[in-house]
Residue frames relative to the residue before (quaternion, step in Angstrom):
aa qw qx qy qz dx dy dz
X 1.0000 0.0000 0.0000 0.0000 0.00 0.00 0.00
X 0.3880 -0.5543 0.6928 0.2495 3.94 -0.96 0.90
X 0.0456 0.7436 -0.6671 0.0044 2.44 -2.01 1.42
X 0.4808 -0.7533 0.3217 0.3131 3.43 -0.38 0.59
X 0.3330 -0.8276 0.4187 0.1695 3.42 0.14 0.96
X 0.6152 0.5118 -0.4321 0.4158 3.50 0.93 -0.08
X 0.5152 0.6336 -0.4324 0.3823 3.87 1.34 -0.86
X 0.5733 -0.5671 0.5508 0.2154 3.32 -1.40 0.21
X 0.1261 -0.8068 0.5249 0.2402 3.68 -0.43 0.69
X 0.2831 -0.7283 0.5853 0.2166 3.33 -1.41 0.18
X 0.7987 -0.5373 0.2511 0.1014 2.84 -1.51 1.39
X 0.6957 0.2059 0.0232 0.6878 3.49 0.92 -1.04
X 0.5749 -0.6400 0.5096 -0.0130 3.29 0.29 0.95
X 0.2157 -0.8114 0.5360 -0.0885 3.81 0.30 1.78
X 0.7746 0.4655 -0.2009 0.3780 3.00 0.39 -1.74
X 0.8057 0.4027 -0.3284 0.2843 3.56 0.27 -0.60
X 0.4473 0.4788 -0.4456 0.6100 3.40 1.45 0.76
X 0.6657 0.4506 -0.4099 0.4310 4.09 0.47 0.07
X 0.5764 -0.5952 0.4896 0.2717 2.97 -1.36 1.13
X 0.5476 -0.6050 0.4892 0.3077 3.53 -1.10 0.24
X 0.4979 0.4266 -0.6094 0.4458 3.85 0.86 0.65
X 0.6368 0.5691 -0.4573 0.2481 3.28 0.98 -1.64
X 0.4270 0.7956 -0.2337 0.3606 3.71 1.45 -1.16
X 0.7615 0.2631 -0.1315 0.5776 2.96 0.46 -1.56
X 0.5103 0.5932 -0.4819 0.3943 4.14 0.54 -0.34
X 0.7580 0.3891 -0.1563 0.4996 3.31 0.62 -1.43
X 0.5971 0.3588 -0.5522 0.4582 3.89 0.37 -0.15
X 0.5307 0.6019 -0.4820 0.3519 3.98 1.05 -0.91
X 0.7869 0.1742 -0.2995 0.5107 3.66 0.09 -0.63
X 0.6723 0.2561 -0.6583 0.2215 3.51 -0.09 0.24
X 0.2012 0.8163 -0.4696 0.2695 3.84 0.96 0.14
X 0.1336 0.7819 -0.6088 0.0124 3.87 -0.03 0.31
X 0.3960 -0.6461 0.6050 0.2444 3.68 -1.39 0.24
X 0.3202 -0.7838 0.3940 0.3575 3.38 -1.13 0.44
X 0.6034 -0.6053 0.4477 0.2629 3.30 -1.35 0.82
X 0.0478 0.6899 -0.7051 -0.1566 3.54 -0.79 -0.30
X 0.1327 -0.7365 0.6358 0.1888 3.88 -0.45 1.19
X 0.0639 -0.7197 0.6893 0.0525 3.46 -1.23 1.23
X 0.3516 -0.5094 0.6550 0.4335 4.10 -0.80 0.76
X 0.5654 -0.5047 0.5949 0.2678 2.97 -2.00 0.13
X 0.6219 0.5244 -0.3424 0.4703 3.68 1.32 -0.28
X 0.5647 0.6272 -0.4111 0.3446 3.37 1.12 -0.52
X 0.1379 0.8480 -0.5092 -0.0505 3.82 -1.11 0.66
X 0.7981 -0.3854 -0.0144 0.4630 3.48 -1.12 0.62
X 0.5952 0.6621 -0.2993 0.3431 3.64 1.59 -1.13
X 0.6679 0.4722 -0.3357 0.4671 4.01 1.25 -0.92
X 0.5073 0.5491 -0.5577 0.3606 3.45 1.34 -0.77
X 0.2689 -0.6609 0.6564 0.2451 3.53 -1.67 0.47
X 0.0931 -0.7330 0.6165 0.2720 4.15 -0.33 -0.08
X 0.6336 -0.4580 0.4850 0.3918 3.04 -1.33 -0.30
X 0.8897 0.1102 -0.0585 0.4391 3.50 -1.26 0.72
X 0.2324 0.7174 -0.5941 0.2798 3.53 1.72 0.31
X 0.5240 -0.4879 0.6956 0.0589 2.62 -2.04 0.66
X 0.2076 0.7808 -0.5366 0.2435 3.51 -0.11 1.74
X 0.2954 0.7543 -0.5354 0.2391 3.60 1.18 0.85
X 0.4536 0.7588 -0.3635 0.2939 3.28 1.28 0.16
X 0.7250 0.5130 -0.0584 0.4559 2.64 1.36 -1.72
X 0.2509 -0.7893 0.5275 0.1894 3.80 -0.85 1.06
X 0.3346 -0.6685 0.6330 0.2011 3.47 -1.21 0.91
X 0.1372 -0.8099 0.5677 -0.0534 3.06 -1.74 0.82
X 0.1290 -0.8355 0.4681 -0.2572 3.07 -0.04 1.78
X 0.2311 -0.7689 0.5882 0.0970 3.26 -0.51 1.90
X 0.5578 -0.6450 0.5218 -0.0230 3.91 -0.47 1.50
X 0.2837 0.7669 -0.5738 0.0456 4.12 0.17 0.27
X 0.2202 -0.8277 0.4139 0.3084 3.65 -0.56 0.31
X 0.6170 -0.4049 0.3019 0.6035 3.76 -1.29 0.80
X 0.3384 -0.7057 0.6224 0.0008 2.67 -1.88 1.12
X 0.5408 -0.6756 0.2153 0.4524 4.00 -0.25 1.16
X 0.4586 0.7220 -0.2997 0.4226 3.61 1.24 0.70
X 0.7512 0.2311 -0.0575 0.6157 3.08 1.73 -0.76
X 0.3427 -0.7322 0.5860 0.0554 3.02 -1.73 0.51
X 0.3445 -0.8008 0.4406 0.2143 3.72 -0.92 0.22
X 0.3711 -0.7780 0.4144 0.2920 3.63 0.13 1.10
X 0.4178 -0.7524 0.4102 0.3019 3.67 -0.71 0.93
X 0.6101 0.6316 -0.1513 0.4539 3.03 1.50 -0.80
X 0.7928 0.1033 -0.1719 0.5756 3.99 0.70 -0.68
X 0.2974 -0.7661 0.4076 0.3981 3.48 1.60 -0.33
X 0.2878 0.6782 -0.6249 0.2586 3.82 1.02 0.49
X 0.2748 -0.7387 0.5012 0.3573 3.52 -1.56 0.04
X 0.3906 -0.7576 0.5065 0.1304 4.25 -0.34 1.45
X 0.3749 -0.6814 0.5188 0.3550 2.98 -1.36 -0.30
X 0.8595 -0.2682 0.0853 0.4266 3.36 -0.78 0.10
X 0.6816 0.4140 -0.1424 0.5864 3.33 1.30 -2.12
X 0.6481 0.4927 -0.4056 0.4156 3.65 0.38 0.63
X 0.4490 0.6784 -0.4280 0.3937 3.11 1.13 0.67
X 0.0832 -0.8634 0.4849 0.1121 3.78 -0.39 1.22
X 0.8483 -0.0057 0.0458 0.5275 3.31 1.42 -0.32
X 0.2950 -0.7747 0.5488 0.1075 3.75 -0.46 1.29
X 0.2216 0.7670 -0.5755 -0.1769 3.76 -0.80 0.69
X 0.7958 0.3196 -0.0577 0.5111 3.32 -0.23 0.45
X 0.5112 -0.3813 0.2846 0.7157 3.41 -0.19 -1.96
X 0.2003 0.7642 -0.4817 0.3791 3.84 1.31 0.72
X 0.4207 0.6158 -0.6662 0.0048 3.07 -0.88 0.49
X 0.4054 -0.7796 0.4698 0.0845 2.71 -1.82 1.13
X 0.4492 -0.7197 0.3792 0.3693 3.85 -0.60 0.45
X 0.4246 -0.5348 0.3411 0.6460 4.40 -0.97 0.21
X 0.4988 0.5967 -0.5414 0.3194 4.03 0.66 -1.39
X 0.7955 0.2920 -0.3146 0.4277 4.48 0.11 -0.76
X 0.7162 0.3580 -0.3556 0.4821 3.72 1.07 -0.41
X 0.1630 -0.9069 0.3802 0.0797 3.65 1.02 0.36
């Protein structure tokens, strides 16, 4: 028989003095279906599925450029800020995250 390991047990043992309807009564109500909460605003187009097919769909991407605060790490090519600079060679510079 599954038990639910999170339930509290009891000490003196109820259950083995109950008849197997009473058994079955009481697993009926704690039994619950699952929900599935849908808003009412939600509609097939926000659902995402797996592996959907969304080459339709254009992405939009506000672009800012490096600002005189930052730098680009030669090494992962991410763009840092300033205090993340572990090492300058040349015009190289290198971030601490690559010179660990």
């Amino acid at each position: 028989m599954a038990t639910d390991e999170d339930e509290p047990r009891n000490k003196d043992d109820e259950s083995s003095n109950e008849s197997l309807e009473g058994i079955r009564a009481r697993a009926a109500q704690k039994t619950q279906t699952a929900l599935i909460d849908v808003d009412e605003s939600d509609t097939a187009e926000r659902i995402e599925l797996p592996r959907a097919d969304i080459s339709h769909e254009e992405l939009q991407v506000l672009v800012v450029q490096q600002q005189a605060d930052e730098f680009t790490c030669s090494s992962c090519s991410l763009v840092k800020h300033r205090s993340q600079v572990a090492r300058t060679s040349g015009a190289r510079q290198y971030c601490k995250e690559c010179e660990g």
